[in-house]
Steps between C-alpha positions, in 0.01 A plus 500: 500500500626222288807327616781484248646170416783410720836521252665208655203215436471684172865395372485163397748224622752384262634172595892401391534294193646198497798630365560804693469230853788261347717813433430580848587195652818455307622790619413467846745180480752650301548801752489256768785295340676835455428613859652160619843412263561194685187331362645511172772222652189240565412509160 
């Protein structure tokens, strides 16, 4: 019997572009900024 390739090595990994990480990242501070109003006062 042969064994069928397993689907999950099979997929390939994509890795984030460099844009799609700084998108990420700026909105990971934004919400945080959001989440917390009284930061806004330090700046």
């Amino acid at each position: 019997m042969v064994d069928a390739p397993n689907p999950v090595q099979a997929v390939p990994q994509v890795q984030d572009s460099a844009l799609r990480v700084r998108m990420r990242r700026g909105w990971e501070l934004a919400s945080g900024v959001l989440a917390n109003p009284t930061t806004l006062a330090g700046w």
